[in-house]
C-alpha positions in Angstrom: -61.5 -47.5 -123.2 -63.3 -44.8 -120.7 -62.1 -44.6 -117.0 -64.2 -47.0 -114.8 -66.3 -44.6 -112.6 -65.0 -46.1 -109.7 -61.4 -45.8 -110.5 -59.6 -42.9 -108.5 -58.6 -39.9 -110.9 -54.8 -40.6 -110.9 -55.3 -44.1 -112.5 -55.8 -44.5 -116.1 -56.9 -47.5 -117.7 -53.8 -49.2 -119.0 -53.0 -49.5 -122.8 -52.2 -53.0 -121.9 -53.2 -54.7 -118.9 -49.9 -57.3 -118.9 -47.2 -54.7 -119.1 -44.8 -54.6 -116.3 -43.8 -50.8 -115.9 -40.3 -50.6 -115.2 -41.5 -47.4 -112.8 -42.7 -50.3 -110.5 -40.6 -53.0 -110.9 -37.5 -54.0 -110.5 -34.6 -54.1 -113.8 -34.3 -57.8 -114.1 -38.2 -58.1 -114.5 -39.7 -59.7 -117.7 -41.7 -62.3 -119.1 -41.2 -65.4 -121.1 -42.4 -66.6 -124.4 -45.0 -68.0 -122.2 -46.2 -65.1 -120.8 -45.1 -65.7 -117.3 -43.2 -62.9 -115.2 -39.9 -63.7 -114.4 -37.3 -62.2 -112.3 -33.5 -62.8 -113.3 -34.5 -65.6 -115.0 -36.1 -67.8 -113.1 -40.3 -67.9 -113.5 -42.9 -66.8 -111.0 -44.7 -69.9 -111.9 -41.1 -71.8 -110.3 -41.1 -69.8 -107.8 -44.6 -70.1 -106.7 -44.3 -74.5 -106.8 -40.9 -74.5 -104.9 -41.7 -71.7 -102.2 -45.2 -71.4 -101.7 -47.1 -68.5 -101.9 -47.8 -65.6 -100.7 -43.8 -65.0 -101.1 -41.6 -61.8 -101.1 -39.2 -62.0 -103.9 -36.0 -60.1 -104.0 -34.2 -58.9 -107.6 -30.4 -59.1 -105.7 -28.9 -57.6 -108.8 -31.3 -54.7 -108.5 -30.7 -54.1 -104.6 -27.1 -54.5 -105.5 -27.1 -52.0 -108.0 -28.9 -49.5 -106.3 -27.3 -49.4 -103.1 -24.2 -49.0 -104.9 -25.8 -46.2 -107.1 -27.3 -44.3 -103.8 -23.9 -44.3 -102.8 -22.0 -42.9 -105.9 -24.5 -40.3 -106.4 -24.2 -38.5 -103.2 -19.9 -39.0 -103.4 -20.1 -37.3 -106.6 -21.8 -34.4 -105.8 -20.2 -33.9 -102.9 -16.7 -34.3 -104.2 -17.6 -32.3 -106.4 -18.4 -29.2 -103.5 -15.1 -30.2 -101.5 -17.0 -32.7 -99.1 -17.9 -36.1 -99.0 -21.0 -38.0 -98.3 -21.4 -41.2 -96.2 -24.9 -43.0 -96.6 -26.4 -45.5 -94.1 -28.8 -48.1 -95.2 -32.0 -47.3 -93.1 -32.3 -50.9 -91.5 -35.8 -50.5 -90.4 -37.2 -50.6 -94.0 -36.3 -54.9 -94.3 -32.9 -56.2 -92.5 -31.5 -59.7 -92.4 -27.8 -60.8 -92.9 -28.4 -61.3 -96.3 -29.6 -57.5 -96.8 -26.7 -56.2 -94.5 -24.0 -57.8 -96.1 -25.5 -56.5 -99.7 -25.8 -53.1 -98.8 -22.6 -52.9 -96.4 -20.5 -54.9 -99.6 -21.6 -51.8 -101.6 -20.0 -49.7 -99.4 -23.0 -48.3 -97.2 -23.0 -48.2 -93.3 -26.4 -49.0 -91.9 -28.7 -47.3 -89.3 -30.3 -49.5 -86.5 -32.9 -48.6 -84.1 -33.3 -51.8 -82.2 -31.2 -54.7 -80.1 -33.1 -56.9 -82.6 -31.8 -54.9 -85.8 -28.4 -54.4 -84.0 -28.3 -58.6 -84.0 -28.8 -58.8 -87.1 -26.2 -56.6 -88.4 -23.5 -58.1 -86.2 -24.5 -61.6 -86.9 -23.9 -60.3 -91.1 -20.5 -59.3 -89.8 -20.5 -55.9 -89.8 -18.4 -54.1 -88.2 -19.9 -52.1 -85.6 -18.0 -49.3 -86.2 -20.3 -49.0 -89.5 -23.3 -48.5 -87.4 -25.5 -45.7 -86.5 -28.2 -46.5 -83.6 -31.3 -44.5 -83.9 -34.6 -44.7 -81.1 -36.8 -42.2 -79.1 -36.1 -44.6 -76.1 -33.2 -46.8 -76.1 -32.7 -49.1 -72.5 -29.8 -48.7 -70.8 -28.9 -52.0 -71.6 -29.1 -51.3 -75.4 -27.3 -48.0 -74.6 -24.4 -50.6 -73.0 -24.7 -53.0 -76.0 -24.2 -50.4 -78.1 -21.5 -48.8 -77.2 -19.7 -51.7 -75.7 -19.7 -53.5 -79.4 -18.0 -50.5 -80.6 -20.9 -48.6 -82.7 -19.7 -45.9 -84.9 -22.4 -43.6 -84.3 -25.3 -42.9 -81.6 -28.3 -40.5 -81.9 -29.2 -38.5 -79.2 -32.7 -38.0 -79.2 -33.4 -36.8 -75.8 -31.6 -35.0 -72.6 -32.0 -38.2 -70.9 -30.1 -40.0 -73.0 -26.6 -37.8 -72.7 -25.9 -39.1 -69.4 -27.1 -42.1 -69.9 -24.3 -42.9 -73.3 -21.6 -40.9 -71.4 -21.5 -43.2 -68.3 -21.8 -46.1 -71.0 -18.8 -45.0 -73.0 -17.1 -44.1 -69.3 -17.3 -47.8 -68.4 -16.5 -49.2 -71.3 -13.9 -47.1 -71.6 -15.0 -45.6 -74.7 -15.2 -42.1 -76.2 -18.4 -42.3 -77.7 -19.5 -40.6 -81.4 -22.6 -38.8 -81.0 -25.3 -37.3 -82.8 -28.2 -35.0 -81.7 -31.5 -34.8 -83.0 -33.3 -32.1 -84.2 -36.5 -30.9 -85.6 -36.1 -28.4 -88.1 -39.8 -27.9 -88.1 -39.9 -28.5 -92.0 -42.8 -30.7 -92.5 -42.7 -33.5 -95.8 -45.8 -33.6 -98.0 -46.7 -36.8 -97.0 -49.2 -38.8 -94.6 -49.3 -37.9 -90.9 -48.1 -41.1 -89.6 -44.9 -40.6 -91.6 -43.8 -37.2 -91.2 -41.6 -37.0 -88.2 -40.1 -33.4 -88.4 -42.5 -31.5 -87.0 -42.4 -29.9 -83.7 -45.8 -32.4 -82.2 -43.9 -35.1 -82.6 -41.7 -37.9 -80.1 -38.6 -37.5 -82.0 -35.4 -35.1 -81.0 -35.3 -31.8 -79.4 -36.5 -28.9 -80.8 -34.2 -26.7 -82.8 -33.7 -23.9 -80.4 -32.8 -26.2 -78.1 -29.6 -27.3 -80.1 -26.9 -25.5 -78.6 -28.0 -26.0 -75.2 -28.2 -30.0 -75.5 -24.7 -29.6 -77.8 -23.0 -27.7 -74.7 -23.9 -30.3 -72.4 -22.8 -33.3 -74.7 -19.2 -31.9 -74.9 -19.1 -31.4 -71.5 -18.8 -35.2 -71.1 -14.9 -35.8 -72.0 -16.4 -39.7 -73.1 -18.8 -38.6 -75.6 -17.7 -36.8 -78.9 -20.2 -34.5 -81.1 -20.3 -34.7 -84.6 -23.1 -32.5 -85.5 -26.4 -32.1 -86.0 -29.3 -34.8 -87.5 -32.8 -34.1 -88.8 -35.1 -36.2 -90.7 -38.0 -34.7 -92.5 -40.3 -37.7 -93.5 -40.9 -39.9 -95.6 -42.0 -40.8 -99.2 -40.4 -37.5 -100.5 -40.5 -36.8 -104.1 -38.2 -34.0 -104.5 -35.6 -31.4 -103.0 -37.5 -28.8 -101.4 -38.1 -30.2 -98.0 -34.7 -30.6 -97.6 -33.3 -27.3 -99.0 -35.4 -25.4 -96.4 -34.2 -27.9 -93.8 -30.7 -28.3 -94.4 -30.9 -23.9 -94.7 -32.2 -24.2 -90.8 -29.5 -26.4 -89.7 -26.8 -24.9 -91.1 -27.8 -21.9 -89.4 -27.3 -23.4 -86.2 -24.1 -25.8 -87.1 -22.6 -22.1 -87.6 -23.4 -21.4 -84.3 -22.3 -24.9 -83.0 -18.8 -24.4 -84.7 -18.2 -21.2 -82.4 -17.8 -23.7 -79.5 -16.2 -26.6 -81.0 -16.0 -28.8 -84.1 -18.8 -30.0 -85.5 -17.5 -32.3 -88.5 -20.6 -33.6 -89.6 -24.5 -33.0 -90.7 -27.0 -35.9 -91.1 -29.7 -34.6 -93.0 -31.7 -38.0 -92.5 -33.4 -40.1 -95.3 -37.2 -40.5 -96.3 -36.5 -40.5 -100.5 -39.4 -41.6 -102.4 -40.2 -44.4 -104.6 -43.1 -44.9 -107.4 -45.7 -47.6 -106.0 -48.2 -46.6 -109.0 -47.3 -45.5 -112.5 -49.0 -41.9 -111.0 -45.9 -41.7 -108.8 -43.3 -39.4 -109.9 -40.6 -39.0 -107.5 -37.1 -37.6 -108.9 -33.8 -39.5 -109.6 -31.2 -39.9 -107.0 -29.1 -38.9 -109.1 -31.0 -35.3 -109.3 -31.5 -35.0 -106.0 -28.1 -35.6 -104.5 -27.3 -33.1 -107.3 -29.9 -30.5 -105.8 -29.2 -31.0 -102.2 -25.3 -30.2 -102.7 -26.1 -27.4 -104.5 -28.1 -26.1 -101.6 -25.7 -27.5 -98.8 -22.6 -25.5 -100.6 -24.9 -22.2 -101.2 -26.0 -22.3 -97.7 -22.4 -22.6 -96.6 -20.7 -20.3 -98.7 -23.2 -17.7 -97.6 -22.7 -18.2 -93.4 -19.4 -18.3 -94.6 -18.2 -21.9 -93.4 -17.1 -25.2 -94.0 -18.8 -27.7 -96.4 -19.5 -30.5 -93.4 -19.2 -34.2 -94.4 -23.2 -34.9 -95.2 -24.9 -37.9 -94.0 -28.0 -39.5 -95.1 -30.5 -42.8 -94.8 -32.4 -44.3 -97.5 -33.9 -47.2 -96.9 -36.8 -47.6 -99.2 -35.2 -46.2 -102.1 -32.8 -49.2 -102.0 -34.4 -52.0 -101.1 -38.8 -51.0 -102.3 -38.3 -51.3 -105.9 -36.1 -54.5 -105.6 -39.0 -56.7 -104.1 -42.2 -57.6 -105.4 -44.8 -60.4 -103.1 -46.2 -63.1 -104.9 -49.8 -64.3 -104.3 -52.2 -66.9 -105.6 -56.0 -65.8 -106.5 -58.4 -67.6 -104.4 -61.7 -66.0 -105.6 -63.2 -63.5 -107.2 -66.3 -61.4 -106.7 -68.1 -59.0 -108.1 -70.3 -56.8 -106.6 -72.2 -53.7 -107.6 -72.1 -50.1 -106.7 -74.6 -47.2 -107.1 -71.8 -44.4 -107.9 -71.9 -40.8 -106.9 -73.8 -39.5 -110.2 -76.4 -42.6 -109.4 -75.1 -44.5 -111.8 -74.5 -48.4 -111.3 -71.1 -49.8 -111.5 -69.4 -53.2 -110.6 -65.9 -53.4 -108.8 -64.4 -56.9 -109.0 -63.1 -58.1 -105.7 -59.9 -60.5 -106.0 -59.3 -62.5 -103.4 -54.9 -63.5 -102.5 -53.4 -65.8 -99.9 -51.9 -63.0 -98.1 -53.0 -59.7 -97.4 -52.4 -57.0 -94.3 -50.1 -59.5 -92.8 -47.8 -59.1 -95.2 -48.5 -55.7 -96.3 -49.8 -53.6 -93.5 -49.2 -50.4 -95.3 -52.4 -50.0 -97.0 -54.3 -50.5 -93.6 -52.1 -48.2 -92.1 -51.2 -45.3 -94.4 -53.7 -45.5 -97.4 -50.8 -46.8 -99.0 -51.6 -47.8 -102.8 -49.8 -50.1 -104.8 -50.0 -51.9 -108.5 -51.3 -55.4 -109.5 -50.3 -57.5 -112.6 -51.0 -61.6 -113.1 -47.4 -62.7 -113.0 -48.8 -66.6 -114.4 -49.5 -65.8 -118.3 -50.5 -62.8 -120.6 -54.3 -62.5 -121.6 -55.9 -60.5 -124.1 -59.3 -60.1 -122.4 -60.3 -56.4 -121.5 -59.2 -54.8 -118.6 -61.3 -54.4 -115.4 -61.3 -52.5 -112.1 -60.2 -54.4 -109.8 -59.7 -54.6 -106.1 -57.0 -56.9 -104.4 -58.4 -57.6 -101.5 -56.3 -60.1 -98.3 -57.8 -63.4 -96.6 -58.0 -61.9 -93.5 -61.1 -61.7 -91.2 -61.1 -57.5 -91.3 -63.0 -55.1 -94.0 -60.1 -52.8 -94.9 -57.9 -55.6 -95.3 -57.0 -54.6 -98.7 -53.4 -54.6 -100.6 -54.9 -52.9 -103.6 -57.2 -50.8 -103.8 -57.3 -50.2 -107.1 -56.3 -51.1 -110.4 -56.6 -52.7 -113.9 -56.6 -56.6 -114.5 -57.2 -58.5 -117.4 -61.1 -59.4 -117.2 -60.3 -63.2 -116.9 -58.7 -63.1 -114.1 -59.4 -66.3 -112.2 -58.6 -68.8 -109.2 -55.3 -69.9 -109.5 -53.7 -67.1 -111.1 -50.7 -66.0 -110.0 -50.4 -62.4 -109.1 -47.5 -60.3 -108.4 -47.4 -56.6 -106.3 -44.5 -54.8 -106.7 -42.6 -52.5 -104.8 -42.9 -54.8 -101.5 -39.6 -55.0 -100.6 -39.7 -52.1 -98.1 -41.6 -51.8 -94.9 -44.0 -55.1 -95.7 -41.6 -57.7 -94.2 -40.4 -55.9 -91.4 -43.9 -54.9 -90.5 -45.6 -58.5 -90.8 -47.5 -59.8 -88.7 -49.2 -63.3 -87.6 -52.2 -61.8 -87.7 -55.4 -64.5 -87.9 -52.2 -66.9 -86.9 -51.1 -66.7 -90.2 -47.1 -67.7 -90.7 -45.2 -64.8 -91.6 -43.6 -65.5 -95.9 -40.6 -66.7 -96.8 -38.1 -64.1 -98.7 -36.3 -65.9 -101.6 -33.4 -63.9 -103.5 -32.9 -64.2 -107.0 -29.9 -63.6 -109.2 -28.5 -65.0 -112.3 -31.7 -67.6 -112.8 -30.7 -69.4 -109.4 -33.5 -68.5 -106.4 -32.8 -69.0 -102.8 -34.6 -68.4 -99.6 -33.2 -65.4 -97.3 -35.4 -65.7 -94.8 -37.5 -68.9 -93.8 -41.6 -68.9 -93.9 -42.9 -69.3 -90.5 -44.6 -72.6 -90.2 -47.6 -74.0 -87.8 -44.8 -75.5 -85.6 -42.9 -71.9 -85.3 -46.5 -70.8 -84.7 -47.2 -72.7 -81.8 -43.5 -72.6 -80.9 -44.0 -69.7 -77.9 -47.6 -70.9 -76.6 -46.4 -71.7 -73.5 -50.2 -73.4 -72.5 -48.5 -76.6 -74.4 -46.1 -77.0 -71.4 -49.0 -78.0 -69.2 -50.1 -80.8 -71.7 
């Protein structure tokens, strides 16, 4: 069957429009004799009548198994160079207790960047000590929370804020662990909004500036440096980003080492994950393998120490391990002159959910994939476009891909590789209640985190006093 002259370049018409790629979703994914998807076990059909729908389903297994994998990868490869690795679970891609205590069970520390995430985190029973607290502008009195709960780690990401944790950690009684942000100036290949090493940009100090902010830190006897952190975006697909940036960090840990110990290098997170069968982003296994190669070339020619290397993927654990589940409301089709001046007809479908529940399409471009999750047909595959209920034109989860051509009201339809940055961006936009998140392991589903209801709605609208 030709490509639909719509259809962007990278997407092929699919040999079978009911296959679930196992590039998308997660590894307890099928379908039953019925045709139905199913996740551990338990159908989306289920899981549709007993939680409603639009939902965000979690494969726990899958989470699980990659946090633990995440984690064994960069061990091994740094054993291997004489170092070690410690991982933090990037908190802001989907945190509840439920999450925390997976990822921090698996051995992972997590990264917060918030009082809110910080909560959370605590209330899973963490101990703070496992914690790293991120932000451009932390209050004093998260500065104060922080460090009086004991957090392992804080990030420096401005001169402001040296004073500001050293007086914390002096009342508190405290000698603080510290981190300071850099910017290595080594830009990711990857949207605008997302690549947050680059000089213009309202995280950390600039490089240069290193070893003037690192002077000042140790001067405070209630702080204590352990080295440098960078993060070079996000949505990256290999090792090159990081080679280059890692080369111009090591440069100045050398430097920093002249002075003092520097124990540690955080070289940040940002690892990519497929959202379409187009995306190709390597293994964690080959590139923890490719970034301690570079981290023990780099330091056997300054001639130094292999530092302990820290890092925080968030997506790449927890994206691939959720999928959203939608019902179709309508469908429309609606014809397009193309640009050869040709006519062609894209097939709007119309879901219970949309951008808030998914923002990332509306706000990066983001694309994602589209399968009916209620049966199996073997009509002929369309272009489609998955478009939200909400009252906004780009409200649009996908933008493009291939259904079956009988897709219909009522149909189930599942989205995967939700389970990073959807939840934790939702919104109540058009007063819409924010989805439940169910977890699902070993054929037995169970909600996470509670849907938002009308009453939760109305719950803060404070013009219901005066009644």
């Amino acid at each position: 069957m030709a490509s639909h002259p719509l259809a962007p370049a990278w997407l092929a018409v699919p040999d079978d429009a009911n296959s679930l790629s196992p590039a998308v979703f997660s590894r307890n994914i099928g379908r039953d004799d019925d045709g139905v998807l199913t996740v551990a076990g338990v159908p989306a059909t289920e899981i549709a009548q007993t939680f409603g729908t639009p939902v965000y389903v979690f494969d726990e297994a899958d989470a699980r198994e990659r946090a633990s994998h995440v984690l064994a990868a960069f061990s091994r490869e740094f054993e291997a160079i004489g170092s070690k690795a410690k991982v933090y679970y990037a908190g802001k891609a989907f945190l509840s207790t439920e999450i925390a205590r997976w990822v921090t069970e698996a051995g992972l520390n997590i990264d917060v960047c918030s009082e809110g995430e910080l909560a959370v985190a605590l209330a899973a029973g963490v101990d703070a000590s496992r914690l790293g607290h991120h932000g451009n502008n932390k209050s004093l009195a998260e500065i104060d929370r922080s460090v009086s709960v004991g957090m392992g780690a804080i990030v420096i990401d401005s001169l402001q804020e040296i004073p500001r944790v050293a007086d914390a950690a002096a009342r508190h009684g405290r000698r603080q662990a510290v981190r300071l942000r850099v910017n290595s100036g080594v830009h990711a290949h990857t949207h605008d909004f997302l690549a947050t090493a680059h000089e213009d940009q309202k995280f950390g100090l600039p490089l240069e500036h290193a070893a003037d902010a690192v002077a000042d830190i140790r001067s405070f006897d209630s702080l204590e440096f352990l080295g440098l952190h960078c993060h070079i975006g996000s949505q990256i697909f290999g090792a090159d980003g990081f080679a280059e940036s890692a080369a111009r960090l090591l440069a100045v840990h050398r430097e920093l080492l002249a002075a003092g110990p520097v124990p540690e290098l955080n070289l940040g997170g940002g690892f990519g994950i497929a959202y379409t069968t187009a995306d190709d982003p390597d293994s964690i296994d080959d590139l923890a393998a490719a970034i301690a190669g570079i981290v023990a070339a780099e330091c056997a020619r300054l001639e130094i120490p292999v530092p302990l290397v820290a890092f925080e993927p968030g997506r790449a654990i927890i994206g691939p391990s959720g999928f959203t589940l939608y019902e179709v409301g309508t469908t429309k089709d609606v014809e397009l002159i193309t640009d050869a001046g040709t006519t062609a007809t894209r097939r709007y479908v119309s879901i219970d959910g949309g951008m808030s529940d998914n923002a990332r399409p509306a706000l990066y471009g983001a694309d994602y994939s589209v399968r009916i999750a209620s049966r199996t047909s073997a009509a002929d595959p369309v272009l489609i476009r998955l478009a939200g209920k909400h009252c906004e034109s780009g409200d649009i989860v996908v933008s493009d891909d291939y259904l079956p051509g009988d897709v219909a009201p009522g149909d189930l339809v599942a989205v995967p590789a939700t389970g990073a940055y959807c939840w934790s961006l939702a919104s109540n936009y058009n007063y819409l209640g924010r989805p439940p998140v169910i977890a699902v392991k070993d054929g037995t589903a169970r909600v996470i985190v509670r849907g938002e209801t009308e009453a939760d709605l109305l719950a803060r609208d404070a013009g219901l006093d005066a009644r």
